[in-house]
N, C-alpha and C positions, 0 to 999 in steps of 0.2 A: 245715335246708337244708345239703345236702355242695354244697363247694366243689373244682374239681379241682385240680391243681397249679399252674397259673397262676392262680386266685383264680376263677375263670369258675365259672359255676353248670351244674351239669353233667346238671340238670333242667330245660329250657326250658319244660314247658309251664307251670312257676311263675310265671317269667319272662313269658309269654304271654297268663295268665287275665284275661281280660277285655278283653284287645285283640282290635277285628274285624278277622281278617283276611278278602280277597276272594279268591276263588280265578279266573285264569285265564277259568274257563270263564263266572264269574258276569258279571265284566269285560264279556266277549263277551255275552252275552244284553243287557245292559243297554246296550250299544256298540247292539246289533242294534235293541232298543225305541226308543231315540234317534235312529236313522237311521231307520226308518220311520217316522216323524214328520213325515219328508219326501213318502211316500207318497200318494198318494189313497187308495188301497189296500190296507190295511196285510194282508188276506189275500190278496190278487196277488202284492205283493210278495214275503212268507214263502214263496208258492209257487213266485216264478221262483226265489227265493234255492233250493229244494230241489233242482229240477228243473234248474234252467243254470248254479246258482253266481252269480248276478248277477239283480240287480231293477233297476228302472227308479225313479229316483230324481229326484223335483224339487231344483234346484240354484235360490237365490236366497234360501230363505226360511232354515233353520236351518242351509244351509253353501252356499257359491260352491266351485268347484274353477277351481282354476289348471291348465290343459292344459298340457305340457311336452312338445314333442317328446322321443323315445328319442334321437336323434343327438346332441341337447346335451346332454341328461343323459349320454351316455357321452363327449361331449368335456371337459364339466368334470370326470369322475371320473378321465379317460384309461383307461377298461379296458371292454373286452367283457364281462367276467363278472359275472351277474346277482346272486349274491350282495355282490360287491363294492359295485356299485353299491347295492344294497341299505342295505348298510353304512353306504357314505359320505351315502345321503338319509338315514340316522336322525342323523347326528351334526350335518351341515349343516342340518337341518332342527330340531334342537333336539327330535327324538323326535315330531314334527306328524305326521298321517296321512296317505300317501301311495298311492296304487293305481294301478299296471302294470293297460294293458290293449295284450296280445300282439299283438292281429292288428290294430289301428290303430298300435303300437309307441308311444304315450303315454302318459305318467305324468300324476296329477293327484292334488296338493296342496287338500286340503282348508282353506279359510279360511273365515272369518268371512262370512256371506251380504253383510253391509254391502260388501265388499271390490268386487265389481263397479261398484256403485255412482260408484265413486273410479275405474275404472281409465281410464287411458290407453294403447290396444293401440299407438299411434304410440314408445310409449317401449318398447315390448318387443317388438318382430316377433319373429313363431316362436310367441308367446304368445298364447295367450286364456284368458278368464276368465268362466268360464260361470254367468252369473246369472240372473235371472228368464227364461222362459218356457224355460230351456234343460232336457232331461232326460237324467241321468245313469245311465249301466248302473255300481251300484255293487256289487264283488264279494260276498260272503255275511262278516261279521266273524269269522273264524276263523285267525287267525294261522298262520302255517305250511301252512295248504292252496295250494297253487300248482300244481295242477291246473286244466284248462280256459282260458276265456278271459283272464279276469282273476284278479290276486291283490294281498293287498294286501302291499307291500314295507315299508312303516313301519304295522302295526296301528296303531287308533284306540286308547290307551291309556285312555281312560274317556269316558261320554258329554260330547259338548259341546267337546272337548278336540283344537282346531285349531292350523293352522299360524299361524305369525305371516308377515302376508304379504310383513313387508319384509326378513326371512329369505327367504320362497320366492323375492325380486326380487333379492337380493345375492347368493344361489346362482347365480340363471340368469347376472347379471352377468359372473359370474368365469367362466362354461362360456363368455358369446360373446365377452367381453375371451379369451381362450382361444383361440376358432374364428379372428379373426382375424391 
């Protein structure tokens, strides 16, 4: 084994053999079989996913979404820019899945299905929390597409892998401590 001038092994894949790594794109297929699990339909759905970039998702059973007005999400950020804001939901959110949809201008925070269950909409006007019988247009999981209706601003980073909700509620907190 050569070592290079700082001691570092200058062969990685030595380094590598036998670690799985996931690439990306595997992430994503396996993100996408997870979310349609939500489905009735798991070939409707692949096919609105092809066709409009977004499928119709049941919300209640393996994830609730937290609705976020756009207004508050850009008064807690303070900025217009969608990247930014972008930004600021993956670090306040602890890296949880998040998806921008354009023409309603709401954000939604993927949680725990249980999460509806518990809520109280009287402790967070502006908020809903979309659980059983409710259905969700969720974008297609492909990180960086932001084309079309929706897209998702914090990808889903591995199946199953939500927001914690009382992050998504101490977010909104500081955006309406904020607003007023």
């Amino acid at each position: 084994m050569h070592r290079g001038v700082w001691g570092r092994r200058e062969n990685r894949a030595e380094e590598l053999e036998g670690v799985g790594l996931v690439t990306r794109r595997e992430r994503d297929l396996a993100v996408a079989h997870w979310l349609l699990a939500a489905s009735g339909d798991q070939e409707r759905a692949r096919a609105e996913w092809r066709e409009h970039g977004v499928a119709l998702l049941a919300a209640g059973g393996i994830f609730a979404a937290i609705r976020i007005p756009g207004d508050l999400v850009r008064v807690t950020v303070k900025t217009d820019d969608d990247q930014a804001v972008d930004d600021f939901l993956h670090r306040a959110l602890e890296g949880g899945p998040v998806f921008r949809d354009r023409i309603s201008d709401m954000y939604y925070a993927l949680v725990p299905g249980s999460t509806a269950w518990r809520w109280n909409a009287r402790a967070w006007p502006g908020l809903e929390c979309l659980g059983r019988d409710c259905y969700l247009g969720v974008p297609v999981p492909e990180p960086g597409r932001r084309r079309g209706r929706a897209y998702w601003c914090v990808p889903m980073n591995s199946p199953g892998e939500l927001c914690d909700p009382r992050v998504v509620w101490a977010m909104v907190q500081r955006g309406q401590t904020g607003a007023t």
